[in-house]
N, C-alpha and C positions, 0 to 999 in steps of 0.2 A: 530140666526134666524133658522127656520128649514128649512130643507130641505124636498121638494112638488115631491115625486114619482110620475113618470108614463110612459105610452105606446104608441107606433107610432102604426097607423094602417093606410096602404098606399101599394098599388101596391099588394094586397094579390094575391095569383095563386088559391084558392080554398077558400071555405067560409061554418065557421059552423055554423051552422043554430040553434043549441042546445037555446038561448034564444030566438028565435020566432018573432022576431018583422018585421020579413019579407024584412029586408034592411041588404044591407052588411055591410053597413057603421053601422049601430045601432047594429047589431050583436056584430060586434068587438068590438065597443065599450062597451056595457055589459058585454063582457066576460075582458077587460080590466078592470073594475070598480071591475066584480066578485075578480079579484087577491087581489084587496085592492089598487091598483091605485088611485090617486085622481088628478092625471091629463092626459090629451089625447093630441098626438101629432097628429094633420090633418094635409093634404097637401089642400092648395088651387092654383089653375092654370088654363089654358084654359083647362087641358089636364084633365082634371078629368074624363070625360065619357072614354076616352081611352087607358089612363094610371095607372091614379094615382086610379080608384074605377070603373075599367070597368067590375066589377061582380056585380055593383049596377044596379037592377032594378026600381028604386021607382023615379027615377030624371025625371023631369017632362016641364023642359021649355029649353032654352035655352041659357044661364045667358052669360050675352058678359063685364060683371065685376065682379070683385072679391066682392062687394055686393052682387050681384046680386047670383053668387056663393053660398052666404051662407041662401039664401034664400030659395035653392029651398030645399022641405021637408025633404030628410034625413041629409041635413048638419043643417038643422033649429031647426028639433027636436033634437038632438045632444049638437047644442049650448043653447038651452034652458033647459037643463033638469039640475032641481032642485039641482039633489044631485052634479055635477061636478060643483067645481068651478076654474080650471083651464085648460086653452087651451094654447097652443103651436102648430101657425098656420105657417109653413113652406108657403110663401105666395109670389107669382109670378104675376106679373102684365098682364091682355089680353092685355091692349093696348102696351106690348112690347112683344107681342106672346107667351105670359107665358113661357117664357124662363128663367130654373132656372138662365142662367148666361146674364140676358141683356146687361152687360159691354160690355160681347165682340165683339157685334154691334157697337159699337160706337155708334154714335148718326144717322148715314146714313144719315148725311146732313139735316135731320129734328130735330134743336132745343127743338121744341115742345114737341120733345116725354117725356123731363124730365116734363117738368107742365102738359104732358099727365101720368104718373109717381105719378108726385104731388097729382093730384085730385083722382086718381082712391085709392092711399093709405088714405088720409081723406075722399071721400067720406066712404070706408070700414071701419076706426077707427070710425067715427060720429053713422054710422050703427052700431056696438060694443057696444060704450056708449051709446045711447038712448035707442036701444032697448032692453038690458039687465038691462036697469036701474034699479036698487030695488032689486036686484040677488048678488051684492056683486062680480061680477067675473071679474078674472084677465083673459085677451089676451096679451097672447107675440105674437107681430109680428115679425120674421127670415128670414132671408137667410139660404142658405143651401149649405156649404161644398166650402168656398168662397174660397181656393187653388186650386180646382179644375179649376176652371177658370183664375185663374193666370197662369196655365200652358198648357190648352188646347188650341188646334187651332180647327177650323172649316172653312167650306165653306158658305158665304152667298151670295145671288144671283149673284154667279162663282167666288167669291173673296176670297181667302183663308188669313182668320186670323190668323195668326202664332200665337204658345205658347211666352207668354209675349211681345205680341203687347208693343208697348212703353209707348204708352196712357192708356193701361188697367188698371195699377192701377189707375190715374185721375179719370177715369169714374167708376167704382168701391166704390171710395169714392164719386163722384158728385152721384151716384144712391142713395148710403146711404144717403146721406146728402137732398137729398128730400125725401127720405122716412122717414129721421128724422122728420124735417119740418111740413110732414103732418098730423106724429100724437102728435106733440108737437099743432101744430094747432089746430086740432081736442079737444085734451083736453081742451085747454082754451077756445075753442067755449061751454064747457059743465063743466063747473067745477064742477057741483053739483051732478053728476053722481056716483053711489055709484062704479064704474068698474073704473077699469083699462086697458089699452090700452100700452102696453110697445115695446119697441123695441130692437132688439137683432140684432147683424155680427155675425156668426159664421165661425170660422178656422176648420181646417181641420188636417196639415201637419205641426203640434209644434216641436215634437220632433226633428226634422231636423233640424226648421228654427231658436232652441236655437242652436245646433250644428254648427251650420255658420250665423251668426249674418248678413253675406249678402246675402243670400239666398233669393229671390224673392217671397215671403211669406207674407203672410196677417199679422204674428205674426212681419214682422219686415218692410212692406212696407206700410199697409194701417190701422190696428188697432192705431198706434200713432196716422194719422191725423182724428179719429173720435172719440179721446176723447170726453165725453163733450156731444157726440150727442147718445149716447146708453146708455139703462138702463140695460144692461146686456151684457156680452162677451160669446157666446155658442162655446161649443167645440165639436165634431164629435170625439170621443175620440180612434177611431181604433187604433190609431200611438202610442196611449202609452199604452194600454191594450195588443197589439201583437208587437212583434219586424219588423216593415217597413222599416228598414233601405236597403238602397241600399247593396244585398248582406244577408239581414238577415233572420233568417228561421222564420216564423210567431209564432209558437210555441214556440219557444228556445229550448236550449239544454235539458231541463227536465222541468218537472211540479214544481218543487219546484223552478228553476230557473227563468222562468215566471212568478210567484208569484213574487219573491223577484225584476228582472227589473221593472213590474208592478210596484210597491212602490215606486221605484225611479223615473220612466218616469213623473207617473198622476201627483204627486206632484208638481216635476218640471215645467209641464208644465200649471197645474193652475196658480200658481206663477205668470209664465210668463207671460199669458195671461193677468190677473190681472194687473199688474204691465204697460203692454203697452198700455192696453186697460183704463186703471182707473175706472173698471167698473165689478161687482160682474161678477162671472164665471156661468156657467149653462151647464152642462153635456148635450147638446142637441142631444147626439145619441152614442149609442152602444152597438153591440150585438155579442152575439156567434154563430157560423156555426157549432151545434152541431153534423149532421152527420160526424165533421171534425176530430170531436177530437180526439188527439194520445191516443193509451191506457194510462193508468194513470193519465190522465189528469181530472178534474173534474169540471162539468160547476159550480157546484155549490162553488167551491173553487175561483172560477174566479171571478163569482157573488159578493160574498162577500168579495174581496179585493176591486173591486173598490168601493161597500155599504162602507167599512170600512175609505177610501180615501176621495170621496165625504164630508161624514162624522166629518171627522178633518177637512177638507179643510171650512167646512159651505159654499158650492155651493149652488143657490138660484133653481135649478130643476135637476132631475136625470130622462132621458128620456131612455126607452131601447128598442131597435130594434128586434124585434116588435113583435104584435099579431097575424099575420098569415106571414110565409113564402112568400117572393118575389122573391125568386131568386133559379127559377126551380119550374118545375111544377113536384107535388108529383110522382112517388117515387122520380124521379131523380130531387133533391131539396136540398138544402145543408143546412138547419133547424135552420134557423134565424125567430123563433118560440117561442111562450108561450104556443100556442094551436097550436096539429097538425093534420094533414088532416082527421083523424079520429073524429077529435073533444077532443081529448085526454090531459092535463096541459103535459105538456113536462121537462125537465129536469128544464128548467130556469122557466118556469112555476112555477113548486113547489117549487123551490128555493127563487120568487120573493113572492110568498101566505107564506110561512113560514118568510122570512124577514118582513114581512109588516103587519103580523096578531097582 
């Protein structure tokens, strides 16, 4: 099967204007299409005016579901336009306060919030299928970077959730498992719908959780029990593109050293995923911090190890982090970039227009 390139645009710090359509969000995504992309990675959330596209001016109501979300004008014209036919929607429910990690709520003694959970993910699938109908286009519906929340704690109204609450993974798999449900739902309410509506877990922290088979990990706690209920396993691939190990230097010892762990890590840990997950893999995120790099090092050597991994491996999407910088506002911005604040294709930019042409 081939493999479906494309680009996250989410959380940018500045916004090129260079295609004109007067939205931030349709910006990036043009200049994602221009590289030779043929799919777009969105976030949908409550947070979208604040976080996730708070340089967009054109949003116009005040959407209190993720329907309702992709309704209003710049995520609408987006999802309608002719020439993209795949989306990869990182996608958070309002009615559990768009919190990328609702597990770690628990339930707060209100049952309901999962069949509030249920509707809000079929209502958004039914909206997908109907309205695109005749358009031929695929929606992966994801989670996002689900170790993180295996390990973090937080405070919710004064009660602090310790890292690996006992319950977390229970609720973790019971959130996927109605988010399953609602777009397995959803489809057989519309079988005739030329789209697609799929569902995706994504891990985070593999290369670890092969490293110690008990390690409190998605790869070894919660992807076995949702065999069955996903049509894809998405990877967050940082852990195996740079050395994370407790102790390890992100870089490694040389550029040609990080190349060669590179080949061993990605591998491995598609495998993996595969293997626990039973369910094709999807590179759902990664990218490089080029104002990072040691001399010698070379984005574009990088780029095209894991093109070349992905590649053998026949991963069903290759998503890369991303069309404008999030992380630092220009100069002092660490260049997790295709375009940059100038408006300018960037290292990985060219890298990704030369792979893809």
């Amino acid at each position: 099967m081939t493999v479906v390139y494309g680009a996250a645009h989410d959380a940018g710090t500045y916004h090129v204007t260079t295609p004109g359509t007067g939205s931030f969000i349709r910006d990036g995504v043009e200049l994602i299409k221009g590289i030779g992309f043929d799919a777009v990675k969105l976030f949908l959330s409550r947070n979208y005016a604040v976080s996730d596209y708070a340089l967009e001016t054109t949003f116009t109501g005040a959407p209190t579901t993720l329907k309702e979300l992709t309704q209003e004008p710049p995520m609408a014209a987006v999802l309608a336009d002719v020439t993209l036919k795949h989306f990869i929607l990182n996608s958070f429910s309002f009615v559990n306060l768009g919190d990328t990690d609702p597990w770690k709520f628990g339930l707060r003694d209100q049952p309901d919030l999962m069949v509030d959970e249920y509707d809000e993910f079929k209502e958004l699938a039914e909206h997908l299928l109907t309205t695109y109908d005749g358009d031929a286009k695929t929606f992966v519906i994801k989670s996002w970077e689900g170790d993180w929340s295996l390990q973090g704690s937080t405070v919710i109204d004064g009660t602090q959730y310790n890292a690996r609450n006992a319950r977390r993974e229970d609720l973790m798999a019971a959130y996927f498992r109605a988010r399953w449900h609602a777009i397995v739902d959803a489809r057989a309410a519309h079988p005739t719908s030329d789209c697609q509506v799929l569902h995706a877990i994504e891990a985070n922290r593999v290369t670890e959780a092969i490293q110690n088979r008990n390690a409190p990990r998605m790869l070894n706690r919660v992807l076995p029990r949702m065999r069955g209920m996903m049509d894809f396993v998405s990877y967050s691939a940082y852990d195996s593109v740079f050395d994370l190990s407790p102790g390890g230097t992100p870089w490694g010892a040389s550029a040609s050293g990080m190349l060669t762990d590179l080949n061993n890590r990605l591998p491995a840990a598609i495998d993996a995923l595969q293997d626990a997950a039973q369910a094709r893999c999807m590179i759902g995120e990664w990218g490089l911090p080029e104002k990072e790099l040691p001399v010698g090092y070379s984005a574009t050597d990088i780029i095209d190890a894991v093109y070349d991994v992905g590649e053998a491996k026949d991963i069903a999407y290759h998503l890369y982090w991303q069309i404008f910088d999030n992380e630092g506002t220009p100069p002092a911005n660490r260049g997790f970039w295709l375009y940059n604040d100038a408006g300018a294709k960037t290292l990985a930019g060219n890298a990704w227009t030369t792979l893809l042409a």
